[in-house]
N, CA, C and O atoms as CSV, one atom per row, in Angstrom:
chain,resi,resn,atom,element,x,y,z
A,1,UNK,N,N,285.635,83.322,48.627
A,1,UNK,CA,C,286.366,82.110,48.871
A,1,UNK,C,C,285.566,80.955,48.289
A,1,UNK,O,O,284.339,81.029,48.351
A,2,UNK,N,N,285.974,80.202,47.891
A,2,UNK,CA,C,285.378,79.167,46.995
A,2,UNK,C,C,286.010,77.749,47.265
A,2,UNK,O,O,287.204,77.740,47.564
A,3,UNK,N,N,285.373,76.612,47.195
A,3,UNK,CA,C,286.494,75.190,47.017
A,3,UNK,C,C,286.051,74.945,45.645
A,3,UNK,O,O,285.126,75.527,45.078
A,4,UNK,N,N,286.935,73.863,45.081
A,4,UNK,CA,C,286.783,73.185,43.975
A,4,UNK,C,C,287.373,71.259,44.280
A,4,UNK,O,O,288.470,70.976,44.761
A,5,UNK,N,N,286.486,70.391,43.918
A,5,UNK,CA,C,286.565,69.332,43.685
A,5,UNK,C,C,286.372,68.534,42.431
A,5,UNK,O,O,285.356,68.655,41.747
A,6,UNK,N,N,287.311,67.753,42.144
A,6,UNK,CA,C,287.168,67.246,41.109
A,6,UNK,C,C,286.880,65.739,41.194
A,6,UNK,O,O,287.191,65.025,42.146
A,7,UNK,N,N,286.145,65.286,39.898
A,7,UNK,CA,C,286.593,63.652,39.556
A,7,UNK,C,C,286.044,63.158,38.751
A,7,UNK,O,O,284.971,63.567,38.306
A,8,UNK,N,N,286.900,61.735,38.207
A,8,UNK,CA,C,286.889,61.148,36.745
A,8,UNK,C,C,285.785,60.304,37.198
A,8,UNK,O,O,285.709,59.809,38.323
A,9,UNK,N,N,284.788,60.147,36.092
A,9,UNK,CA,C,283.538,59.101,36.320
A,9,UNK,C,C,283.492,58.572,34.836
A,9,UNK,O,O,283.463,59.223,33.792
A,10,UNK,N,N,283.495,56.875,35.085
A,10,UNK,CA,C,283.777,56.366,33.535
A,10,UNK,C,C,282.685,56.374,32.808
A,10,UNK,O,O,281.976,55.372,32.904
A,11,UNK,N,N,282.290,57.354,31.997
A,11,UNK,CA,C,280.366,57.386,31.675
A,11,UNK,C,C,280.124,58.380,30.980
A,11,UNK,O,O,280.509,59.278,31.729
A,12,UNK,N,N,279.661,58.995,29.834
A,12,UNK,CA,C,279.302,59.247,29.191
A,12,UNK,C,C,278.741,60.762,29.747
A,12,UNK,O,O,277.854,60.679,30.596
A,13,UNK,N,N,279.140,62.046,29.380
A,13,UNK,CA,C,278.720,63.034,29.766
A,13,UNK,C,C,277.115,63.401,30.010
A,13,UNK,O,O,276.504,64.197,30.723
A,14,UNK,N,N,276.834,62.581,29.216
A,14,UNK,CA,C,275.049,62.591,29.253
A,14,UNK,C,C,274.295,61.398,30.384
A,14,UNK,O,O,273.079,61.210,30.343
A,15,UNK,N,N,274.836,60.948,30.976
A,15,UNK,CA,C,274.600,59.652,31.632
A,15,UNK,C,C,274.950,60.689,33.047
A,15,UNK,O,O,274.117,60.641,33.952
A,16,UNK,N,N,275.893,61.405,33.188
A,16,UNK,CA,C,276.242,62.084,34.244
A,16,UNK,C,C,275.171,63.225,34.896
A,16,UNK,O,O,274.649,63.321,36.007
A,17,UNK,N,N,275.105,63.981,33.758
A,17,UNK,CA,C,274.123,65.281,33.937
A,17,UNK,C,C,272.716,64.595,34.439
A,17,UNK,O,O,272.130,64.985,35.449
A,18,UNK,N,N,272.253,63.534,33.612
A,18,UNK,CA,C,270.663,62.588,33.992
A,18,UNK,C,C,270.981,62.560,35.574
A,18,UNK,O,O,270.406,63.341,36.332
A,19,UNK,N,N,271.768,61.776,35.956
A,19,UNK,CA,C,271.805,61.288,37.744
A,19,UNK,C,C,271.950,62.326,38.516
A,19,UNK,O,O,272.240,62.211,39.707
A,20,UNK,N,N,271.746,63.563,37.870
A,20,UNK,CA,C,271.734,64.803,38.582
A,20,UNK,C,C,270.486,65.266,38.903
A,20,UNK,O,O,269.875,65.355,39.968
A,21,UNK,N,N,270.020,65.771,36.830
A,21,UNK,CA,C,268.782,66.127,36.881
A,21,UNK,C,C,267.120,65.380,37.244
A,21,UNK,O,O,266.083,65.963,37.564
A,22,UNK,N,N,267.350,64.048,37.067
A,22,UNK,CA,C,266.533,63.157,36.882
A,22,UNK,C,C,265.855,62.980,38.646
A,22,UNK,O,O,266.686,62.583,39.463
A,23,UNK,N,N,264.921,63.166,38.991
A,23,UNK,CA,C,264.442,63.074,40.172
A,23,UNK,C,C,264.178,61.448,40.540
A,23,UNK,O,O,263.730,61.128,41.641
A,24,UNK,N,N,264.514,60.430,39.472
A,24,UNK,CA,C,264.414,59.141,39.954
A,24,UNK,C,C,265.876,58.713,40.375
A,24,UNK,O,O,266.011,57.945,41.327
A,25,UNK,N,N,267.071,59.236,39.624
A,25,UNK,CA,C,268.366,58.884,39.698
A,25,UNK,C,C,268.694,59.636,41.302
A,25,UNK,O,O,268.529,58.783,42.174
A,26,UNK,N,N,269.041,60.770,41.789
A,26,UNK,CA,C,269.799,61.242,42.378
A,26,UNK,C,C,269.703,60.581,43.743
A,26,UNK,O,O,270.679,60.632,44.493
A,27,UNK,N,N,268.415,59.870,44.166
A,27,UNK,CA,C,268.519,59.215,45.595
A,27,UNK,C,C,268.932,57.811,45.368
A,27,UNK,O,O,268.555,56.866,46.061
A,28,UNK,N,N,269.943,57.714,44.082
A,28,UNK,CA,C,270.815,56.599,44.106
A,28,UNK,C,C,272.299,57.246,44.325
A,28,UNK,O,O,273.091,56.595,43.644
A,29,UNK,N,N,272.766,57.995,44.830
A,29,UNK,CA,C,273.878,58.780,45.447
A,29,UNK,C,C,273.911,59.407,46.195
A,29,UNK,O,O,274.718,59.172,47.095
A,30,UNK,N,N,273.011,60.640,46.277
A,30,UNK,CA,C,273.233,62.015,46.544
A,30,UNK,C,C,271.972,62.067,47.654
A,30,UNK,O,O,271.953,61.195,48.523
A,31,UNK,N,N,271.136,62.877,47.631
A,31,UNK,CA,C,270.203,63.413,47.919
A,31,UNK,C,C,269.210,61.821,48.207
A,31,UNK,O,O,269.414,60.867,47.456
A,32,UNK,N,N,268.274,61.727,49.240
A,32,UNK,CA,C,266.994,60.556,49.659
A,32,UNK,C,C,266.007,60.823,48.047
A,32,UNK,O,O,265.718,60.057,47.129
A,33,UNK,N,N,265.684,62.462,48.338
A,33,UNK,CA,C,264.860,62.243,46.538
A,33,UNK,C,C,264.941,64.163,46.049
A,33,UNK,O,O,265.570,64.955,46.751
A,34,UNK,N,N,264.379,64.488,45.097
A,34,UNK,CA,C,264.187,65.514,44.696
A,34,UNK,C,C,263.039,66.130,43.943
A,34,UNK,O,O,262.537,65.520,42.999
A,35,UNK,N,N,262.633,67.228,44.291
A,35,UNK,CA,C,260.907,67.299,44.223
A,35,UNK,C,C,260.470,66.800,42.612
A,35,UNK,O,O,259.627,65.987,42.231
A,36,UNK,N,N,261.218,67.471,42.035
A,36,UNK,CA,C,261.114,67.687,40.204
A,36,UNK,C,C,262.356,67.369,39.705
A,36,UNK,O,O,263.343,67.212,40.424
A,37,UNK,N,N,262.352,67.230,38.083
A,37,UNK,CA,C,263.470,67.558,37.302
A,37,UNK,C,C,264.517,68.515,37.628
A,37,UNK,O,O,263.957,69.536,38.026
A,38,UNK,N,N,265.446,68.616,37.638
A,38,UNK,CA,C,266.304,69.946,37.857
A,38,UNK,C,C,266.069,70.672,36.208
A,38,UNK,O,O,266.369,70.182,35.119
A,39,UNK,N,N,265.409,72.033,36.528
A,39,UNK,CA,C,265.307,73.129,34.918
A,39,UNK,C,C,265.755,74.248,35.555
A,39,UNK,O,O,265.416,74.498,36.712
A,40,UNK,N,N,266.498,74.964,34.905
A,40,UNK,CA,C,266.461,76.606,34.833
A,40,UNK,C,C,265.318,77.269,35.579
A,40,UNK,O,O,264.183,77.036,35.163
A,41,UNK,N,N,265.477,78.092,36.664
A,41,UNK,CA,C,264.277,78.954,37.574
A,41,UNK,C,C,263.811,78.411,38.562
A,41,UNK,O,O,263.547,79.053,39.579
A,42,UNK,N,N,263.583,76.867,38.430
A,42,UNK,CA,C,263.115,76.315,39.799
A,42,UNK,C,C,263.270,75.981,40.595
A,42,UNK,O,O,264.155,75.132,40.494
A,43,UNK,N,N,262.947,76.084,41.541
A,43,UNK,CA,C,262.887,76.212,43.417
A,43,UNK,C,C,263.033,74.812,43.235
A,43,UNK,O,O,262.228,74.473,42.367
A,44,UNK,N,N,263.956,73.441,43.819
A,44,UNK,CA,C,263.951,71.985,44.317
A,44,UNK,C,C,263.920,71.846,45.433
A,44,UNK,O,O,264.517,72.721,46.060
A,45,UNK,N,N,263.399,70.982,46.073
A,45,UNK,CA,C,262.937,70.803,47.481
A,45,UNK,C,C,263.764,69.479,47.381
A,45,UNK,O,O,263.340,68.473,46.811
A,46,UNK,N,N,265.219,69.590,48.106
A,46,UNK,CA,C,265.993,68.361,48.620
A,46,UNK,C,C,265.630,67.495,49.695
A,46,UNK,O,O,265.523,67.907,50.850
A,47,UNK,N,N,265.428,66.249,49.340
A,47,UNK,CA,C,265.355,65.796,50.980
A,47,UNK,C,C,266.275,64.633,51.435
A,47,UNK,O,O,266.542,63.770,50.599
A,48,UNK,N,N,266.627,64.567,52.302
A,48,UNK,CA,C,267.867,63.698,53.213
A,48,UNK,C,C,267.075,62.820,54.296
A,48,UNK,O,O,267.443,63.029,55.452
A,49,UNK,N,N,266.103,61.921,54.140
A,49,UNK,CA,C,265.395,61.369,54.861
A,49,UNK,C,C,266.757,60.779,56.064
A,49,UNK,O,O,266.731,61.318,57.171
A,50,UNK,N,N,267.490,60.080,55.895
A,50,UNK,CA,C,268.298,59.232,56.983
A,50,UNK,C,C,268.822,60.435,57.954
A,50,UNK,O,O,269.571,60.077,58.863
A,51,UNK,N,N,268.549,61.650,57.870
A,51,UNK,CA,C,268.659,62.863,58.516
A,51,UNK,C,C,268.376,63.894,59.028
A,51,UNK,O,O,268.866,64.863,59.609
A,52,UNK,N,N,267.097,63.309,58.545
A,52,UNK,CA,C,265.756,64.360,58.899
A,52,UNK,C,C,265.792,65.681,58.166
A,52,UNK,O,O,265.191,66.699,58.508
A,53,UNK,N,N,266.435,65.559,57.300
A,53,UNK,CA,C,266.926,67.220,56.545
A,53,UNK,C,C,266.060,67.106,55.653
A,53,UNK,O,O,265.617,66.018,55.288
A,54,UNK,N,N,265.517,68.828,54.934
A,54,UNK,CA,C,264.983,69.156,53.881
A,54,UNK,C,C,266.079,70.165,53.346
A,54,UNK,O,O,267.229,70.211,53.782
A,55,UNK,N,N,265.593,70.922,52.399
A,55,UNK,CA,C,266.634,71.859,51.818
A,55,UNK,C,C,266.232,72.378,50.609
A,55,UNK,O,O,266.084,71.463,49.799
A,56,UNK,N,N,265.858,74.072,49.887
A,56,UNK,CA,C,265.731,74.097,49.088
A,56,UNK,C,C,266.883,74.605,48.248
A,56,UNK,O,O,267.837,75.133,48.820
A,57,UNK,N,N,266.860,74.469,46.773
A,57,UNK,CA,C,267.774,75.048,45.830
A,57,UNK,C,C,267.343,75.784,44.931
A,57,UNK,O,O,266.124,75.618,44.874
A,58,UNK,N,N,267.628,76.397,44.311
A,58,UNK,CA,C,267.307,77.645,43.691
A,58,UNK,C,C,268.583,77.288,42.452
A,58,UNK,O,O,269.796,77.410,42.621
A,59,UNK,N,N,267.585,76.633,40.695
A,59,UNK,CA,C,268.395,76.238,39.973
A,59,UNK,C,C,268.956,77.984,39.028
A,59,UNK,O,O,268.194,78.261,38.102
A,60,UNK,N,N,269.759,78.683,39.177
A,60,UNK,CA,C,269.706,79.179,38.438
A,60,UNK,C,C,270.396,79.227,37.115
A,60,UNK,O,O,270.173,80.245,36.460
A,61,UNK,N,N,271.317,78.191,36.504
A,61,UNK,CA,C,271.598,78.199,34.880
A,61,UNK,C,C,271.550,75.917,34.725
A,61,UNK,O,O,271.677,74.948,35.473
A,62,UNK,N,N,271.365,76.122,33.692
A,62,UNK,CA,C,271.245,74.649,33.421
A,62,UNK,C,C,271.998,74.404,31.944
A,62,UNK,O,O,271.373,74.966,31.045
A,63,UNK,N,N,273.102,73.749,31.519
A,63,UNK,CA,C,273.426,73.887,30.189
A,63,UNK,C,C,273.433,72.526,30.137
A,63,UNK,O,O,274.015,71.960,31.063
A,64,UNK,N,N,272.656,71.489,28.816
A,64,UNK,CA,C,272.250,70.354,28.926
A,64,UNK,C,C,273.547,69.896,28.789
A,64,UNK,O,O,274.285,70.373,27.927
A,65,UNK,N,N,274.063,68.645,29.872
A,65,UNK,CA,C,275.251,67.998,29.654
A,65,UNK,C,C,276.467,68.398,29.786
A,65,UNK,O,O,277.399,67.603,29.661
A,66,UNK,N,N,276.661,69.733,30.067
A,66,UNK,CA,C,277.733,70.221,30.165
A,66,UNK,C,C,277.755,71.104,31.745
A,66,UNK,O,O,278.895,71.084,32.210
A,67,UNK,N,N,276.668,71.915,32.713
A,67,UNK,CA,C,276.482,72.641,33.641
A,67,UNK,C,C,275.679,73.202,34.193
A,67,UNK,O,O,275.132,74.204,33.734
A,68,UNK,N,N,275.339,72.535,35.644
A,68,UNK,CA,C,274.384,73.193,36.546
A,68,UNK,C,C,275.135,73.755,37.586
A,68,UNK,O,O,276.097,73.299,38.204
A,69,UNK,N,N,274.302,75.244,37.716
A,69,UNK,CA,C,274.611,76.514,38.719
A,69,UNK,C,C,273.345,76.116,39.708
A,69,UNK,O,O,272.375,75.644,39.115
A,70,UNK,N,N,273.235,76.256,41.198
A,70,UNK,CA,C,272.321,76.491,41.815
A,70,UNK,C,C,272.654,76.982,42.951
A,70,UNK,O,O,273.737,76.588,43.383
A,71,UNK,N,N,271.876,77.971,43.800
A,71,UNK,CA,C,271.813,78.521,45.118
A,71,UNK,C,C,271.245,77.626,46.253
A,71,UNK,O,O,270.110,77.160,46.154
A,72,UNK,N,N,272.205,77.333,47.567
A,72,UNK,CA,C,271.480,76.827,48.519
A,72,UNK,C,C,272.042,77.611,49.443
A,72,UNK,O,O,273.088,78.252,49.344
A,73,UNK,N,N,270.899,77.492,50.848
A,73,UNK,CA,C,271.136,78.379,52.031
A,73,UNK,C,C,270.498,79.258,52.153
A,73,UNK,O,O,269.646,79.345,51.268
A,74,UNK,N,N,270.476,80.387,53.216
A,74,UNK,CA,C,270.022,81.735,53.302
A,74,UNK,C,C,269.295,82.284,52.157
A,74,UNK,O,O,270.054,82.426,51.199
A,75,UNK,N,N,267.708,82.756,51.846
A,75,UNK,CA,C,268.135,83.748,50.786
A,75,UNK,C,C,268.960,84.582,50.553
A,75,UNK,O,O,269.177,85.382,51.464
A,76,UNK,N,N,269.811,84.745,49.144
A,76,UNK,CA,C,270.466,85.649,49.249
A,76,UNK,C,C,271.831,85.565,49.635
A,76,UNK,O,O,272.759,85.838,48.872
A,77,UNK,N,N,271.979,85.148,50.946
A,77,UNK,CA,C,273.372,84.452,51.612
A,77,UNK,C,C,273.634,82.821,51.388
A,77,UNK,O,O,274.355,82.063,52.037
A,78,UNK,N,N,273.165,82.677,50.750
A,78,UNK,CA,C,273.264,81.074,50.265
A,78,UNK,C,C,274.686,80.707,49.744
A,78,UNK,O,O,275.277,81.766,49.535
A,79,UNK,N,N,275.490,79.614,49.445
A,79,UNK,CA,C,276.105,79.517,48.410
A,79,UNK,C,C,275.912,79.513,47.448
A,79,UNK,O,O,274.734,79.299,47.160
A,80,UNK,N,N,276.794,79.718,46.416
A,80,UNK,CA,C,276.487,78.977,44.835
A,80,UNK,C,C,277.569,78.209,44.375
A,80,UNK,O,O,278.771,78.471,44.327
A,81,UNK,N,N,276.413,76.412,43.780
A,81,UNK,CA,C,277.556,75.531,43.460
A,81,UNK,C,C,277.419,75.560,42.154
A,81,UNK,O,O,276.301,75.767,41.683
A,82,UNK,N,N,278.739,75.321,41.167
A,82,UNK,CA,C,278.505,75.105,39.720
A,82,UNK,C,C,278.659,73.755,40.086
A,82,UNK,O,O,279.032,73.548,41.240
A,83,UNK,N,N,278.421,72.658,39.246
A,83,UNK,CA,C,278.747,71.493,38.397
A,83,UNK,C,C,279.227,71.451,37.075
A,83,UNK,O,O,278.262,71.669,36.343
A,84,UNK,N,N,280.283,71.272,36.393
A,84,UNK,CA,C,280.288,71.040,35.569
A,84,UNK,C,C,280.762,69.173,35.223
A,84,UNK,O,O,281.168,68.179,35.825
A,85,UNK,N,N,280.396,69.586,33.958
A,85,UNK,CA,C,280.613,67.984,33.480
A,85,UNK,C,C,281.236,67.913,31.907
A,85,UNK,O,O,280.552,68.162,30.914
A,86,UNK,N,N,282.354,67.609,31.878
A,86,UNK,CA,C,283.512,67.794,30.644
A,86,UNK,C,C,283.554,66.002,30.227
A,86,UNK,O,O,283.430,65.056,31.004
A,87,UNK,N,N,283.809,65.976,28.474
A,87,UNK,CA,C,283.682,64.985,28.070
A,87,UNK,C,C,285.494,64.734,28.117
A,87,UNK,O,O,286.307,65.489,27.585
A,88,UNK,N,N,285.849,63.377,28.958
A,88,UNK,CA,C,287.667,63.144,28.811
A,88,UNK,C,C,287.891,61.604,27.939
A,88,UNK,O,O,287.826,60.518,28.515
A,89,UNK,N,N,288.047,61.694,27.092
A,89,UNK,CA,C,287.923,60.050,26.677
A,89,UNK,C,C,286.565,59.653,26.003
A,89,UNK,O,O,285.592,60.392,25.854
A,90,UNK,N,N,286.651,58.720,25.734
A,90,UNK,CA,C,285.697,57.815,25.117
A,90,UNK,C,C,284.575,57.119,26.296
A,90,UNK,O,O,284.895,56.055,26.826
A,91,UNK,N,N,283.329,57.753,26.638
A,91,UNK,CA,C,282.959,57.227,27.481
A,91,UNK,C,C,283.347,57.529,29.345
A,91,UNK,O,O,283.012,57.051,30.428
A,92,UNK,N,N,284.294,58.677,28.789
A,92,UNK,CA,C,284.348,59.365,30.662
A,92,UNK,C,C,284.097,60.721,30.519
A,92,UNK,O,O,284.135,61.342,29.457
A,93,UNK,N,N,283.812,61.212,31.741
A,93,UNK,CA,C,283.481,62.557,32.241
A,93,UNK,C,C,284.555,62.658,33.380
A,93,UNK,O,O,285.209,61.835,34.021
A,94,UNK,N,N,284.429,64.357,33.346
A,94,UNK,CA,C,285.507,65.190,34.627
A,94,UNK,C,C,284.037,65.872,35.305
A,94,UNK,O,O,283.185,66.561,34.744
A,95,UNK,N,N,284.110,65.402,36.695
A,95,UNK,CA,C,282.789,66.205,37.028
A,95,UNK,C,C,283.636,67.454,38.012
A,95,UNK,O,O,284.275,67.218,39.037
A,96,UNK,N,N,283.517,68.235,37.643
A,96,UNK,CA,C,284.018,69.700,38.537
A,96,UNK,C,C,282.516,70.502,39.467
A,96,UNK,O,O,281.512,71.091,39.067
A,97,UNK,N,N,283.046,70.131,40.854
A,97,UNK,CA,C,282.138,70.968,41.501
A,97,UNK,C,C,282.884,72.599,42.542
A,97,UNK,O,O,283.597,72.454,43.535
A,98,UNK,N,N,282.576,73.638,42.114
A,98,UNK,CA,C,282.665,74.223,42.786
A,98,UNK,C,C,281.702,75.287,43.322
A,98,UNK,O,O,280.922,75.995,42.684
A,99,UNK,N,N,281.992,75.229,44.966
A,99,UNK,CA,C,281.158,76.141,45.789
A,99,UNK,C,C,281.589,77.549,46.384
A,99,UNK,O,O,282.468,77.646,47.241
A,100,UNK,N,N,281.002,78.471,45.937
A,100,UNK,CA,C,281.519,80.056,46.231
A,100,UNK,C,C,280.578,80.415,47.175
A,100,UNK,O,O,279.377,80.152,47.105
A,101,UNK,N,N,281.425,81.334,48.518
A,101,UNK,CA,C,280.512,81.793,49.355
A,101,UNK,C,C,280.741,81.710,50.527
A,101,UNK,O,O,279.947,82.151,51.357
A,102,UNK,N,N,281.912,81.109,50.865
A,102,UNK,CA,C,282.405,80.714,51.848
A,102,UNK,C,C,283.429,82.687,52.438
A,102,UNK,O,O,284.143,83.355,51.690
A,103,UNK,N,N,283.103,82.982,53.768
A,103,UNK,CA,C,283.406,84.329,54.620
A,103,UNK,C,C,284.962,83.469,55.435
A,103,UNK,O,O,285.063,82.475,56.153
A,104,UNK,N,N,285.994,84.469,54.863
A,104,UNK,CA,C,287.211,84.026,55.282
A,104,UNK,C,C,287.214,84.967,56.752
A,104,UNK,O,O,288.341,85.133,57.218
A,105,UNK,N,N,285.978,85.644,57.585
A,105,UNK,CA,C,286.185,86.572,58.187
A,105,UNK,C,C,284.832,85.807,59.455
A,105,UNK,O,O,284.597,86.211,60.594
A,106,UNK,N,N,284.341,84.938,58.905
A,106,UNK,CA,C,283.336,83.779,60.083
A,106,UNK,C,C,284.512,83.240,60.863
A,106,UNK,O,O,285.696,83.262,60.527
A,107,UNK,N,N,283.968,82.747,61.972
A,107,UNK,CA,C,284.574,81.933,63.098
A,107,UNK,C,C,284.728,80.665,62.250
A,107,UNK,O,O,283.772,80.390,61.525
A,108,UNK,N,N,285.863,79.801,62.236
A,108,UNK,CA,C,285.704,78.453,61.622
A,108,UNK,C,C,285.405,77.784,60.315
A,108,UNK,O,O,284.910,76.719,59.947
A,109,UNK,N,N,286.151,79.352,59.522
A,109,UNK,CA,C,285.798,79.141,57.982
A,109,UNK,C,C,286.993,77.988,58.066
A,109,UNK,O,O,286.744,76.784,57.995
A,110,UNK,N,N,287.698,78.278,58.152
A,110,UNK,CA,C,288.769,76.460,57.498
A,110,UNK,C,C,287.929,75.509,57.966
A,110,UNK,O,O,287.581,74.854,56.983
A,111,UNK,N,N,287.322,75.003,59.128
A,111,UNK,CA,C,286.579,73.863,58.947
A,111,UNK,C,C,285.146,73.894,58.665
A,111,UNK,O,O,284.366,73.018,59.038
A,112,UNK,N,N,284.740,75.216,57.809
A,112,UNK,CA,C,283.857,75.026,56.935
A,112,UNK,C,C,284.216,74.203,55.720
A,112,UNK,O,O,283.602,73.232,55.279
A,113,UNK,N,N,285.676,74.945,55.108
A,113,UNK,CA,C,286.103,74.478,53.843
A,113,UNK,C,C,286.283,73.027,53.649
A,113,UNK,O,O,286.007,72.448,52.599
A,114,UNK,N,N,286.796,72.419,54.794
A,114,UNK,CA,C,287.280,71.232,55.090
A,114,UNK,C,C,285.813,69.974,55.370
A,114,UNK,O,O,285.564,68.822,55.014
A,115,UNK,N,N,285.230,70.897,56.093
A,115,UNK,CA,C,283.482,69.881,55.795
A,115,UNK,C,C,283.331,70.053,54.815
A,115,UNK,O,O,283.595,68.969,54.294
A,116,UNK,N,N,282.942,71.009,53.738
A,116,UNK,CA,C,282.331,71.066,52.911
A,116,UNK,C,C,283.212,70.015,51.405
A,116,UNK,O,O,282.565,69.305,50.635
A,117,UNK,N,N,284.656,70.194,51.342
A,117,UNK,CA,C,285.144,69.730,50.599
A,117,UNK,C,C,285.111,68.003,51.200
A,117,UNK,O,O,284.951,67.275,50.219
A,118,UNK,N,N,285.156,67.645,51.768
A,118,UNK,CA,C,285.240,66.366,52.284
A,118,UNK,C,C,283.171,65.683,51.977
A,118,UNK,O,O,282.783,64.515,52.004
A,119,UNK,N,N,282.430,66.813,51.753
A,119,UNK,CA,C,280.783,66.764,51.510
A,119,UNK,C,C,280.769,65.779,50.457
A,119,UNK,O,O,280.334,64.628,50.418
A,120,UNK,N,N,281.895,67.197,48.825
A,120,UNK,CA,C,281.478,66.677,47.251
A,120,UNK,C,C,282.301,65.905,47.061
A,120,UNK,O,O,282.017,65.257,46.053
A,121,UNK,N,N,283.778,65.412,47.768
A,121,UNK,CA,C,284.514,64.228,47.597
A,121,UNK,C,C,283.743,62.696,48.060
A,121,UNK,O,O,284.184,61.586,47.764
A,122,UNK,N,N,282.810,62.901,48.651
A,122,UNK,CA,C,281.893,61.937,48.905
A,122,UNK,C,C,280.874,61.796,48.125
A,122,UNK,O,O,280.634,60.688,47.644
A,123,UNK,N,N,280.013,62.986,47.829
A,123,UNK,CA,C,278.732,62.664,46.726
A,123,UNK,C,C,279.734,62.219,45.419
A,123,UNK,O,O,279.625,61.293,44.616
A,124,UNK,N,N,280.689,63.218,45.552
A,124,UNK,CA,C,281.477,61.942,43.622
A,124,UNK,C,C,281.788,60.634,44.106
A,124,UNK,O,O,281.600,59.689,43.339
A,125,UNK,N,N,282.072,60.502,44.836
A,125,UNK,CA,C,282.351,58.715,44.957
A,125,UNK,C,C,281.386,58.259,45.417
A,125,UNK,O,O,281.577,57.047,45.512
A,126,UNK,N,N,279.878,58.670,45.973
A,126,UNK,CA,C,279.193,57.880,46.003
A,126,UNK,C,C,278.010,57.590,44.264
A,126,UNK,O,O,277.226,56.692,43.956
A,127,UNK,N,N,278.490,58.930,43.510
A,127,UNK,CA,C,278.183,59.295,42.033
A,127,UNK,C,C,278.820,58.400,41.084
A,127,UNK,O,O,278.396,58.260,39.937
A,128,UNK,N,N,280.129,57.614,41.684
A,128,UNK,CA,C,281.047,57.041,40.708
A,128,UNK,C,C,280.508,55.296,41.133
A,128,UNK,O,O,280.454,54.435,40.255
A,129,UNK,N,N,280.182,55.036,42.448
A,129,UNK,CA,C,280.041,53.904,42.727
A,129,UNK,C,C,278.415,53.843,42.103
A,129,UNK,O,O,278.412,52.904,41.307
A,130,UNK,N,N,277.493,54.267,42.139
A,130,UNK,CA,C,276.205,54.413,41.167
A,130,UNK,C,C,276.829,54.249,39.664
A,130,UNK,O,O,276.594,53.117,39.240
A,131,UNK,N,N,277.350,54.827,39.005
A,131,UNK,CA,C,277.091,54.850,37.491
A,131,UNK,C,C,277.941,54.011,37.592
A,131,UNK,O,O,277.385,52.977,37.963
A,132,UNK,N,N,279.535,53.788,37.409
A,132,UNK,CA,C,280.155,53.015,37.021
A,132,UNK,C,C,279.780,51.589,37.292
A,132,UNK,O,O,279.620,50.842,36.326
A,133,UNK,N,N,279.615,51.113,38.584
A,133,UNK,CA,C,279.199,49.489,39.223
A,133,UNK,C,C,277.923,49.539,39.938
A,133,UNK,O,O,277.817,48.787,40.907
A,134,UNK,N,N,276.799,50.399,39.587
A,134,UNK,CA,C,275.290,50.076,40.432
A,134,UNK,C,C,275.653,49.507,41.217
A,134,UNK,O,O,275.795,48.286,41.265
A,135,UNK,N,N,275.941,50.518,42.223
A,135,UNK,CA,C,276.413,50.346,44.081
A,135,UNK,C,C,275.822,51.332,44.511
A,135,UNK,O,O,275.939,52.429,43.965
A,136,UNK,N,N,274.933,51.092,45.773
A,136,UNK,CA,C,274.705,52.736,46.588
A,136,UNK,C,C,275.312,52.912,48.010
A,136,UNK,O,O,274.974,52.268,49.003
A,137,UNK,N,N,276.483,54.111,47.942
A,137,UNK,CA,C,277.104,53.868,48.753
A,137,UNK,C,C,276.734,55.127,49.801
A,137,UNK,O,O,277.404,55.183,50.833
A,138,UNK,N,N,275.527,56.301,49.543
A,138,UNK,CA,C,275.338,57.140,49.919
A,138,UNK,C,C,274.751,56.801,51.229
A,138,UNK,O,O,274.360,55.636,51.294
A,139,UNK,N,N,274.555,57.660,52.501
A,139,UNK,CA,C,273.720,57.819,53.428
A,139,UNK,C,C,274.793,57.243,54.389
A,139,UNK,O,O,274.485,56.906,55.532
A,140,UNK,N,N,276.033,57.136,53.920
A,140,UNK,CA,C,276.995,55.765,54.800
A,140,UNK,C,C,278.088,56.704,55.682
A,140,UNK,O,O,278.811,56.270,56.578
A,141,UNK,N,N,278.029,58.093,55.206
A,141,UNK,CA,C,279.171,58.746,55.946
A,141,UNK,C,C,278.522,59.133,57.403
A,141,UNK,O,O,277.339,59.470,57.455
A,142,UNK,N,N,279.311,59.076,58.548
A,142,UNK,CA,C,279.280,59.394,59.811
A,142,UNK,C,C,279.955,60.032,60.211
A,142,UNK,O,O,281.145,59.766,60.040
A,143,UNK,N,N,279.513,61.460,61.111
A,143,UNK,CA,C,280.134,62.398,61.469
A,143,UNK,C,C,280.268,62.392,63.109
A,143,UNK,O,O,280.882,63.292,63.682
């Protein structure tokens, strides 16, 4: 079982993939900070300071500008999210995230699906309010 989220970000496919990989960019959206670069093989140590959370990821494919694969969770039982990032226009990207891994046979898989998709509809709009208008709108959702 898998979700998929999408969305248009007005920016340059290469401008997109950076605020991912770039360990100075991503705690302007996403993540408080990230240990390293995102590369192919390596272990990232996420952290969510306003939450007290850590988290590691496990990058396993990286295609420059176009797609990052990585494992989070459980060894092993983790998910896996792709990213991709498609050039639409002159100056926009389609950022496609999807997460596989989700047990239609757990207690409360629909409102797994439903947290989790409601997660990357937030990191893209807090991804779109960063690149497009240098706004940080991350750390703001309340559960």
């Amino acid at each position: 079982m898998n979700n998929v989220t999408k969305m248009k970000i007005g920016k340059p496919v290469s401008e997109v993939f950076e605020a991912f990989v770039d360990p100075a960019k991503i705690g302007n959206f996403w993540f408080t900070s990230s240990s390293e670069r995102w590369e192919q093989g390596k272990t990232i140590t996420l952290s969510y300071d306003e939450y007290d959370a850590r988290g590691d990821i496990k990058i396993m494919e990286i295609k420059e500008n176009q797609k990052i694969v990585f494992q989070w969770g459980a060894d092993g039982e983790g998910h896996e999210v792709t990213i991709t990032i498609a050039e639409s226009g002159i100056s926009e990207s389609i950022v496609e995230v999807t997460e596989e891994g989700f047990n239609e046979n757990e207690q409360n898989w629909i409102r797994q699906l439903v947290d989790n998709k409601e997660g990357w509809v937030y990191m893209l709009t807090c991804l779109k309010g960063y690149l497009e208008y240098g706004v940080q709108l991350r750390a703001s959702l309340i559960k």
